[in-house]
C-alpha positions in Angstrom: 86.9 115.9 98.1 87.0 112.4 98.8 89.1 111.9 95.6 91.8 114.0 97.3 91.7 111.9 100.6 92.5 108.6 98.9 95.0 110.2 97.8 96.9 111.5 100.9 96.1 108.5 102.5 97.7 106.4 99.8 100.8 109.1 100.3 100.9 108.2 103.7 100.7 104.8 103.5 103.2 104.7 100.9 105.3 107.3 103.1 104.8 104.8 106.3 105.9 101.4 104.1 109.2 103.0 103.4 109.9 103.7 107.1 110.7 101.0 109.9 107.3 100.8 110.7 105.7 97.4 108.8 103.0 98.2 106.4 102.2 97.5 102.8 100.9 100.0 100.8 100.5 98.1 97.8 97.1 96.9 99.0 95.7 100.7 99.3 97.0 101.1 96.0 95.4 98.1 94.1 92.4 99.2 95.8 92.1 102.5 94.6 93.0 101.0 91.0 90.1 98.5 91.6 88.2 101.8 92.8 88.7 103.5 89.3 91.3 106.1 90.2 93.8 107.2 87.9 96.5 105.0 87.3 99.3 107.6 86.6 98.2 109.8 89.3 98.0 106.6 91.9 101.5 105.6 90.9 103.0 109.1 91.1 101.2 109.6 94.6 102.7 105.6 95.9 106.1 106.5 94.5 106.6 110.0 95.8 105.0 108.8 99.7 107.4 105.9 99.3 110.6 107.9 98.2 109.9 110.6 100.6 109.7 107.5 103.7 112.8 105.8 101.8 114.7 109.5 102.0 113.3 110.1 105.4 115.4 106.7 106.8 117.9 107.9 104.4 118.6 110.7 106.2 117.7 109.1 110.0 120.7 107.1 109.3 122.9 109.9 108.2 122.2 111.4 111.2 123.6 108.4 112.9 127.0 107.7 114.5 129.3 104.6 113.9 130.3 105.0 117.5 126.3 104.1 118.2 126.5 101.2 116.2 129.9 100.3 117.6 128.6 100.5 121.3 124.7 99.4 120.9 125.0 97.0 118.1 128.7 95.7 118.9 129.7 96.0 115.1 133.4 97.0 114.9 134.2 99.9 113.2 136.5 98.1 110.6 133.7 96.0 109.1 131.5 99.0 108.9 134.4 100.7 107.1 134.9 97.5 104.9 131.1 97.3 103.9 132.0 101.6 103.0 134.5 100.4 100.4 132.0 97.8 98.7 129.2 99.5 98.1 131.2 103.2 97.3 130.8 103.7 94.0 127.6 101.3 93.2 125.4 103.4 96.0 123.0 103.7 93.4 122.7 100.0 92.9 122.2 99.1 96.3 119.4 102.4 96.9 117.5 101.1 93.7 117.1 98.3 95.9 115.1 100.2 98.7 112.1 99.1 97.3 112.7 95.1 98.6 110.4 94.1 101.7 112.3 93.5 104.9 115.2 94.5 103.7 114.7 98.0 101.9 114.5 99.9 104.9 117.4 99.1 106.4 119.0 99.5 103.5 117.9 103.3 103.2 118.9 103.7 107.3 122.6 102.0 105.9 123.1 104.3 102.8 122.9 107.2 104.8 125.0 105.5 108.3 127.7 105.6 105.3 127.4 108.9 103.9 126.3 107.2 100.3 126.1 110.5 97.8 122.7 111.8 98.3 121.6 112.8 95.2 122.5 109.9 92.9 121.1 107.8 96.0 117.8 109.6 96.4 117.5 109.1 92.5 118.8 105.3 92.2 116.0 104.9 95.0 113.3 106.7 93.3 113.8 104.6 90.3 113.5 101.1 92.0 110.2 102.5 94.2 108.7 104.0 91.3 109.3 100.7 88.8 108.4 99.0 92.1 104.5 100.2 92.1 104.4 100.1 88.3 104.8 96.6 88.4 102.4 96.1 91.2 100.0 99.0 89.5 100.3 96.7 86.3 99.0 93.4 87.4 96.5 94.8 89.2 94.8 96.3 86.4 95.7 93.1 84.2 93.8 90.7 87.1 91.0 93.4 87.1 90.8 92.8 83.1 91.0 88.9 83.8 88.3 88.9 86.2 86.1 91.2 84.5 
């Protein structure tokens, strides 16, 4: 049972890192590594929780208006509509970038503000989160080796 619970609450950590709110999951998950979980089933469990938050701004920000952003941010509508034109086309790019700290997130919220296509972004960003915790997954277990 208490196999199960790490990991929902390393889903919902990894959901709640993707989201606005600030909070690293990667330490949950280097400690369930350190705790002798699974290593594929950590990483699959950190990437879907973090896709699934990244997809969740994703789709917060399609929801959103450029008239909100024109009145409450004072951005023009022009420069959104510039920023449109430079990143149609290489959505995917700039999703498999979700993964960055500070500036993922807003990312996500941005991709979907400009209608980016869904599903090429939603995979493009489950690429870079999943490589993301891989890496981290990685050199956790190669410290644990070093130190043990």
């Amino acid at each position: 049972m208490e196999y199960e619970l790490g990991h929902l609450a390393l889903f919902f950590a990894s959901f709640l890192a993707a989201t606005i709110l600030p909070f690293s999951s990667e330490v949950m998950l280097s400690g369930m590594l350190a705790a002798g979980y699974d290593p594929a089933w950590v990483l699959i469990t950190a990437s879907l929780g973090n896709w699934l938050g990244g997809l969740s701004s994703f789709w917060l920000g399609w929801l959103g208006k450029w008239s909100w952003i024109e009145k409450y941010l004072r951005i023009k509508a022009e420069k959104l509509e510039k920023l449109h034109r430079r990143i149609e086309g290489k959505e995917g790019w700039v999703a498999f970038f979700c993964w960055l700290p500070g500036v993922g997130d807003p990312l996500a919220v941005l991709l979907g503000l400009l209608k980016t296509r869904p599903l090429p972004t939603a995979l493009w960003m489950l690429l870079g989160k999943a490589l993301r915790y891989a890496v981290w997954g990685y050199l956790t277990l190669l410290g644990m080796d070093l130190l043990s």
